[in-house]
MOPAC internal coordinates of N, CA, C and O (Angstrom, degrees):
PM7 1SCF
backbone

  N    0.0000 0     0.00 0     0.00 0    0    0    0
  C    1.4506 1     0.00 0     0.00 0    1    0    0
  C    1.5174 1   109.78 1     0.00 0    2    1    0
  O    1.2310 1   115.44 1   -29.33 1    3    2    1
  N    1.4254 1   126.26 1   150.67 1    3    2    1
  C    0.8969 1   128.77 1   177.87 1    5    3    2
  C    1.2939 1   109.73 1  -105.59 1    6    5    3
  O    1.2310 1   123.42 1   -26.52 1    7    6    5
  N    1.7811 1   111.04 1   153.48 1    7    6    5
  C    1.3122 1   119.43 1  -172.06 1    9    7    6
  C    1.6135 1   118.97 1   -98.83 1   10    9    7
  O    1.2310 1   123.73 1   -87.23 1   11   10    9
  N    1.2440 1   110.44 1    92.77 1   11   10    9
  C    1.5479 1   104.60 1   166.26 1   13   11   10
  C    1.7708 1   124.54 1   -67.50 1   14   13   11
  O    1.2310 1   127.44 1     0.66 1   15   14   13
  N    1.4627 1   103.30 1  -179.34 1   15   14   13
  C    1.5933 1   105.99 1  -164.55 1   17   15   14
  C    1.2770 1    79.95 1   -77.87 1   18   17   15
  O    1.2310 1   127.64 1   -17.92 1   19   18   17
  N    1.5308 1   102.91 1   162.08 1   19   18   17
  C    1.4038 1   111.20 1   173.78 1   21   19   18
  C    1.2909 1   138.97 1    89.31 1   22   21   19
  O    1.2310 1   126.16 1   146.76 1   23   22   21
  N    1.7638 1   105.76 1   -33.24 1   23   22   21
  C    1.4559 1   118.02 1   170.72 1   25   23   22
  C    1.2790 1   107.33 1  -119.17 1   26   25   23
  O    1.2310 1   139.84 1   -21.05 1   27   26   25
  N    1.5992 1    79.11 1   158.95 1   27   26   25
  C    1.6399 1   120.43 1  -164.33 1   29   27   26
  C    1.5753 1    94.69 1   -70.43 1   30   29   27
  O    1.2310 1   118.22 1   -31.39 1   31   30   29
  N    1.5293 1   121.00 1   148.61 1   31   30   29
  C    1.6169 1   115.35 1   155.91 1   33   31   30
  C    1.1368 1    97.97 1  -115.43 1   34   33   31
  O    1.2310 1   113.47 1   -27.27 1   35   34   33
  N    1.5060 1   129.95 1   152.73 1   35   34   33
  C    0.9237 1   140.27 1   165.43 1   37   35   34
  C    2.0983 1   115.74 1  -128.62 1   38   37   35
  O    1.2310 1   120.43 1   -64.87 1   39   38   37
  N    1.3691 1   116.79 1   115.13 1   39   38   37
  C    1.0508 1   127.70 1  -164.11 1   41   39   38
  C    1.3830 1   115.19 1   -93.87 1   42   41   39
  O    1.2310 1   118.96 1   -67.84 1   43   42   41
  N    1.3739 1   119.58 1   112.16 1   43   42   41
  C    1.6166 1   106.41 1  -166.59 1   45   43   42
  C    1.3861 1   101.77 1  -142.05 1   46   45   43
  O    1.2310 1   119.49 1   -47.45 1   47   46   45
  N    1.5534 1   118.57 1   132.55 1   47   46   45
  C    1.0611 1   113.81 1  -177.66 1   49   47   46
  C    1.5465 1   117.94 1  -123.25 1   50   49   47
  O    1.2310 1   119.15 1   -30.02 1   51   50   49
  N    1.0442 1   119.23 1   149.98 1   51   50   49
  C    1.8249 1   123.48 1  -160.68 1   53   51   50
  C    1.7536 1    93.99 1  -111.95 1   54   53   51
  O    1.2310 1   121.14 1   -56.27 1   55   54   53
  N    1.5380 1   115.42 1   123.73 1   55   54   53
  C    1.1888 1    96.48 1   146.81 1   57   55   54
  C    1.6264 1   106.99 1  -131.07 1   58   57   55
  O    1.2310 1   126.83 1   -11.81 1   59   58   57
  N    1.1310 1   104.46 1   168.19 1   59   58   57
  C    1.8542 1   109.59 1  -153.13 1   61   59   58
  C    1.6468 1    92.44 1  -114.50 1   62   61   59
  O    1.2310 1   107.50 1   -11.08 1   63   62   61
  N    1.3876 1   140.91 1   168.92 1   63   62   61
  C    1.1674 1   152.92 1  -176.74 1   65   63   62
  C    2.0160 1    94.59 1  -119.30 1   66   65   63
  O    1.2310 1   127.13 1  -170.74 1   67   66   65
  N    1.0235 1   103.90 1     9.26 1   67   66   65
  C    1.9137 1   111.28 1   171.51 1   69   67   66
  C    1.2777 1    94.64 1  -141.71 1   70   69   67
  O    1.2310 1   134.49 1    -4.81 1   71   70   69
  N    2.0463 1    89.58 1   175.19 1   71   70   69
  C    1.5408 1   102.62 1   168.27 1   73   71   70
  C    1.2835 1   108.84 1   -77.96 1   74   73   71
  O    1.2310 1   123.73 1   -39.69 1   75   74   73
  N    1.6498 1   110.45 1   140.31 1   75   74   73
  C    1.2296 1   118.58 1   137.85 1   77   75   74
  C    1.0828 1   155.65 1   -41.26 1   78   77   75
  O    1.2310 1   109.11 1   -83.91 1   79   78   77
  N    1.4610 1   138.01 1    96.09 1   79   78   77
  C    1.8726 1   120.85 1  -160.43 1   81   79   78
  C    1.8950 1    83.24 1  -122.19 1   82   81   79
  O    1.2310 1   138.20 1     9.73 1   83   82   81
  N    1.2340 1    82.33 1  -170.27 1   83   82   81
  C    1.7944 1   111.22 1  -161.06 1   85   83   82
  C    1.5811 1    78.36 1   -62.54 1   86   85   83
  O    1.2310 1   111.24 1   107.88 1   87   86   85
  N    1.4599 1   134.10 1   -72.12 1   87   86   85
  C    1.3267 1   128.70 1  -129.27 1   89   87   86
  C    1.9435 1   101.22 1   -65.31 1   90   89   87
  O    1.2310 1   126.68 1   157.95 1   91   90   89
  N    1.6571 1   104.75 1   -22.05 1   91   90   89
  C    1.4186 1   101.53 1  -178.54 1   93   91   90
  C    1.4493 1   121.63 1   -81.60 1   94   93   91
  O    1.2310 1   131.37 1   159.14 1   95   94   93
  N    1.1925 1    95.66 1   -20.86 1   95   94   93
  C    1.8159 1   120.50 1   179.02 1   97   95   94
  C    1.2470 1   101.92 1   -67.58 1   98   97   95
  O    1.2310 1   110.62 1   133.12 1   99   98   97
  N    1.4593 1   135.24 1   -46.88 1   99   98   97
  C    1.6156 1   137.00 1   173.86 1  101   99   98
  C    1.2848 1   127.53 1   -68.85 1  102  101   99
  O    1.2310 1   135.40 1   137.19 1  103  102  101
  N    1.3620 1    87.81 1   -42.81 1  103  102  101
  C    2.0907 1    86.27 1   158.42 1  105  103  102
  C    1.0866 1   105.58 1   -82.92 1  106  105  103
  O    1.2310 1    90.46 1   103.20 1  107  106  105
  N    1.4989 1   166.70 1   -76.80 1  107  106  105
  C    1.2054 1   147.30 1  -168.50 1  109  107  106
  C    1.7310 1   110.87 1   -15.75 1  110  109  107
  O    1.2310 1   132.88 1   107.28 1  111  110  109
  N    1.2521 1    92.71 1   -72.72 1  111  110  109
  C    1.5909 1   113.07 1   176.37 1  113  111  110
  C    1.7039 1   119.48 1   -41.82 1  114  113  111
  O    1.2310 1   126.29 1   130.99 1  115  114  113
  N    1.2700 1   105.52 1   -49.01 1  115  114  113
  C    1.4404 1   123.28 1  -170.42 1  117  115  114
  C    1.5755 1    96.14 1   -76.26 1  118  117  115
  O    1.2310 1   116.66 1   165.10 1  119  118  117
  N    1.3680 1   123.96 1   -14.90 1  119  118  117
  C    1.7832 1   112.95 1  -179.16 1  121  119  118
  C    1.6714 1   101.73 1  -112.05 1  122  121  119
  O    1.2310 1   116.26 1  -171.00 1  123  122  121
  N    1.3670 1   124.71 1     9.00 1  123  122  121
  C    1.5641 1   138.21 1  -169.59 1  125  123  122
  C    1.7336 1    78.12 1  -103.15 1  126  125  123
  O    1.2310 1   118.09 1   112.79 1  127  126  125
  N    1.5524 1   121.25 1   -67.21 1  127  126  125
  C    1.5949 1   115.02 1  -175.23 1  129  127  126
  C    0.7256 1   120.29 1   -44.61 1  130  129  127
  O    1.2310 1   107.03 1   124.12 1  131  130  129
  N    1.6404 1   141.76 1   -55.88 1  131  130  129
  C    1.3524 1   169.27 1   179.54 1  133  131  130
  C    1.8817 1    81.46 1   -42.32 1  134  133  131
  O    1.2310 1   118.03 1   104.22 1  135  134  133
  N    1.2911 1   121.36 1   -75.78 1  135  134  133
  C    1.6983 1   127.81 1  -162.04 1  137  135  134
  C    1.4527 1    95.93 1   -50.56 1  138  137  135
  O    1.2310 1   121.26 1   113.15 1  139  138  137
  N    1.5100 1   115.20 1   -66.85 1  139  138  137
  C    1.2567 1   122.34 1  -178.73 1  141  139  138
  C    1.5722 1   119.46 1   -25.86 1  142  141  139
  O    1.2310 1   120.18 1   128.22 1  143  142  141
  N    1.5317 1   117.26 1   -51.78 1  143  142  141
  C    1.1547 1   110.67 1  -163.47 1  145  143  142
  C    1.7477 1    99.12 1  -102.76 1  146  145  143
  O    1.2310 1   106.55 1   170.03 1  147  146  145
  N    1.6356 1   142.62 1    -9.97 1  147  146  145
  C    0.8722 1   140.18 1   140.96 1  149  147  146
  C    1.9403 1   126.42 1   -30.91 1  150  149  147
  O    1.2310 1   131.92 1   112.11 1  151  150  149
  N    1.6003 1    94.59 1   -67.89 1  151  150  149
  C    0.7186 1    97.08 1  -176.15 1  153  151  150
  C    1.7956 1   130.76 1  -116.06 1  154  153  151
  O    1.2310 1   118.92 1  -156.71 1  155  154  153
  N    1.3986 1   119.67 1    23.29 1  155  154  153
  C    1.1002 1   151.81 1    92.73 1  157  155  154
  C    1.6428 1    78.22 1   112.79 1  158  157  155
  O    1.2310 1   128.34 1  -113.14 1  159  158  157
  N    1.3903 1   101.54 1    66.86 1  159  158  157
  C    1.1566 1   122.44 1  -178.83 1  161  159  158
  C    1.5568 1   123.50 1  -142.78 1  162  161  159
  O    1.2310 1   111.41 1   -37.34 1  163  162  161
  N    1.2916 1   133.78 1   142.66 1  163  162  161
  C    1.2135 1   117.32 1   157.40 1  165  163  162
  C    1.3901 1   163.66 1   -80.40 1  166  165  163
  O    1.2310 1   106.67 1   -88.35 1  167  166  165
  N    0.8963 1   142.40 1    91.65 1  167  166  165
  C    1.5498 1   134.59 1  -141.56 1  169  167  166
  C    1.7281 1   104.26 1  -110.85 1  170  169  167
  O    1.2310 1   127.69 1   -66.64 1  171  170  169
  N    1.0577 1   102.80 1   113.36 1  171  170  169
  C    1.8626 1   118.72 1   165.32 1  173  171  170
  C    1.3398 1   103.18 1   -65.24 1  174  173  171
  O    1.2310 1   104.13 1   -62.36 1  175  174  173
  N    1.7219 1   146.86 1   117.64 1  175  174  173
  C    1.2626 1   130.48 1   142.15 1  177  175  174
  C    1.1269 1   124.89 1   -98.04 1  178  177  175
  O    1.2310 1   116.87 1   -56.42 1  179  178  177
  N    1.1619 1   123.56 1   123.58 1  179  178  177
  C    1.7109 1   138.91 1   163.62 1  181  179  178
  C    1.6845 1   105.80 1   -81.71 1  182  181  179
  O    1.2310 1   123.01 1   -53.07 1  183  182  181
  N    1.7047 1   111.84 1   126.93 1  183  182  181
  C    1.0236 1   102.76 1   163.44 1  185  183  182
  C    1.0107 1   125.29 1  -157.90 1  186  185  183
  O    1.2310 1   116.72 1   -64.43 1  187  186  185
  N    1.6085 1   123.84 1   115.57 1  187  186  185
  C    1.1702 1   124.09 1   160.91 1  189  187  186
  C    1.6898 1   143.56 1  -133.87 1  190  189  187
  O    1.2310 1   120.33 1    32.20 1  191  190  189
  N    1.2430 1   116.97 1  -147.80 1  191  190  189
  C    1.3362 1   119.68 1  -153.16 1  193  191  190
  C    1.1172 1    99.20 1  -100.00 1  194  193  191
  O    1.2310 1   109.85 1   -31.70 1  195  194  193
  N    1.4892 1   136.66 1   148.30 1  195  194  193
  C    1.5230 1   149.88 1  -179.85 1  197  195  194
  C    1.7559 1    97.62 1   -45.84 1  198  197  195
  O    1.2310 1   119.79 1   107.42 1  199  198  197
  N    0.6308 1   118.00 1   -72.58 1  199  198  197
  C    1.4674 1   156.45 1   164.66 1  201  199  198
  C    1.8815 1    88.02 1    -6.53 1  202  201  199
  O    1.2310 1   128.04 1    88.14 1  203  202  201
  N    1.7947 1   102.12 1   -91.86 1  203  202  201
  C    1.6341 1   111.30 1  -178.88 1  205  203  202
  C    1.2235 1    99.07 1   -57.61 1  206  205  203
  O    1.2310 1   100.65 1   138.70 1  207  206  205
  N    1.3935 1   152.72 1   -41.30 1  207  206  205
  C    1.9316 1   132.73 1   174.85 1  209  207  206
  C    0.9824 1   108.20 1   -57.85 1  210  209  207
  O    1.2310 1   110.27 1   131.18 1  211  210  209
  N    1.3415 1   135.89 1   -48.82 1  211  210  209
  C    1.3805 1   120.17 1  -172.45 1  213  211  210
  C    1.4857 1   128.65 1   -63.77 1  214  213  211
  O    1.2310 1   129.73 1   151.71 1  215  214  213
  N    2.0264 1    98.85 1   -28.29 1  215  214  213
  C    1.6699 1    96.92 1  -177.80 1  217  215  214
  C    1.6832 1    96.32 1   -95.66 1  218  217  215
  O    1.2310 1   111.81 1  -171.06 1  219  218  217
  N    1.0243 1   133.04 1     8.94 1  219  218  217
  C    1.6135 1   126.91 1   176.76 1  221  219  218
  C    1.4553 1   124.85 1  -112.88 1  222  221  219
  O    1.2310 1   129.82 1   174.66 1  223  222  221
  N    1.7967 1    98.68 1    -5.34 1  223  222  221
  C    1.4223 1    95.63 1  -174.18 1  225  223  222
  C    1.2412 1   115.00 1   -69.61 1  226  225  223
  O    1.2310 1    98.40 1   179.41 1  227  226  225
  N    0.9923 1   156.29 1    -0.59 1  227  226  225
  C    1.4449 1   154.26 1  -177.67 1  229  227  226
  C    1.1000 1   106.73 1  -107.15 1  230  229  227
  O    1.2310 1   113.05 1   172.74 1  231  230  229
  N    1.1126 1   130.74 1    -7.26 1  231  230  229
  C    1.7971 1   124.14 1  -147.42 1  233  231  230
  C    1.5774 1    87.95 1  -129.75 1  234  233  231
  O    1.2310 1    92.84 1   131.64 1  235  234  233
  N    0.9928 1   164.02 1   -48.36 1  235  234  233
  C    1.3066 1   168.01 1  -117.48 1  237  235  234
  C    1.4501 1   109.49 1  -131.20 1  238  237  235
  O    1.2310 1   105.88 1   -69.38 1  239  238  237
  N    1.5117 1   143.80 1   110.62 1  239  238  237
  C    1.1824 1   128.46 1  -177.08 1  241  239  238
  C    1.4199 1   117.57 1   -66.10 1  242  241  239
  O    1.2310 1   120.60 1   137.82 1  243  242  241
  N    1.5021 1   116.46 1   -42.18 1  243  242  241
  C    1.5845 1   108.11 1   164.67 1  245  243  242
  C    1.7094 1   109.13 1   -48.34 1  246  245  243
  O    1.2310 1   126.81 1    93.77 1  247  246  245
  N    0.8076 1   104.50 1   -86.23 1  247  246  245
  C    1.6962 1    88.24 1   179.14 1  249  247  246
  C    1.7282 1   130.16 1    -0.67 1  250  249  247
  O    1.2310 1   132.44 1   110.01 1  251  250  249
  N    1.4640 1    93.58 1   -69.99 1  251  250  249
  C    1.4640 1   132.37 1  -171.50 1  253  251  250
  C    1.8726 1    76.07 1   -49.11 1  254  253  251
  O    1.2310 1   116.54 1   103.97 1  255  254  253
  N    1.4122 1   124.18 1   -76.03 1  255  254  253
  C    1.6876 1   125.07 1  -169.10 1  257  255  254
  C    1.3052 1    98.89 1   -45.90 1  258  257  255
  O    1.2310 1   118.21 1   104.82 1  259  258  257
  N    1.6354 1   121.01 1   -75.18 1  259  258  257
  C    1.6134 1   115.20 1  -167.04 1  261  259  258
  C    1.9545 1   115.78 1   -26.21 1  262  261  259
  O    1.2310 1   136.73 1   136.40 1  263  262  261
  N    1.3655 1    85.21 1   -43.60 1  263  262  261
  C    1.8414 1    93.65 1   177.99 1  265  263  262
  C    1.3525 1   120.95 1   -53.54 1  266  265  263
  O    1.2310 1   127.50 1   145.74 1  267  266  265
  N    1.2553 1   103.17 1   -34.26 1  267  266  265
  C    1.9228 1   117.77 1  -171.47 1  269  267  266
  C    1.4104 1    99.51 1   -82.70 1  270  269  267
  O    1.2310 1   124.98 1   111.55 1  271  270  269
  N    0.8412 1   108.05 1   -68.45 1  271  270  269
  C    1.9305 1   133.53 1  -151.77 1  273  271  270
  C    1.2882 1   109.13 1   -81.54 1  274  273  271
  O    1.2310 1   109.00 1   119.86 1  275  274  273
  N    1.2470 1   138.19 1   -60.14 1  275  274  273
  C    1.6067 1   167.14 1  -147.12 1  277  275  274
  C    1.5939 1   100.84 1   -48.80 1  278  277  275
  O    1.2310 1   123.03 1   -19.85 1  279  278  277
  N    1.1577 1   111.81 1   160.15 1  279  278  277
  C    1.4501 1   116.26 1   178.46 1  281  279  278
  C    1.2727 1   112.46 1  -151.99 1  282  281  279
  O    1.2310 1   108.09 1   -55.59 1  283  282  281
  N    1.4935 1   139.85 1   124.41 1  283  282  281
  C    1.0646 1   142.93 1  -125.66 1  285  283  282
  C    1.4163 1    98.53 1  -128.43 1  286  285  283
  O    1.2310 1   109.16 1   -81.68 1  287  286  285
  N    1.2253 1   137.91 1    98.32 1  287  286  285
  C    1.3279 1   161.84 1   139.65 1  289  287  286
  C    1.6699 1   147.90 1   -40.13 1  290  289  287
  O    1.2310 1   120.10 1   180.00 1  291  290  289

């Protein structure tokens, strides 16, 4: 998502203890919209599987940040 003036981003990342398929990706997403327009904010979701963090964490600079920065919820 892109950030306009004015709004908030909010960066949130999901990781799952399974694989990920489409149908989990839409509900994740579909309860981020639901927030979004509640609370009239923006939320970026990243999401994945135990599985894809572990083989990308090094390799990916988002990653590489979530590791530094991240705050666990």
């Amino acid at each position: 998502m892109q950030e306009t003036e004015g709004e908030s981003d909010i960066d949130i990342l999901v990781i799952l203890d399974r694989d990920v398929d489409i149908k989990v990706r839409e509900s994740i997403c579909d309860i981020a919209y639901e927030l979004n327009l509640k609370y009239d904010v923006v939320l970026d979701v990243s999401i994945y599987s135990r599985k894809e963090w572990d083989r990308y964490r090094e390799v990916f600079p988002f990653i590489i940040n979530v590791e530094k920065e991240g705050v666990v919820v």
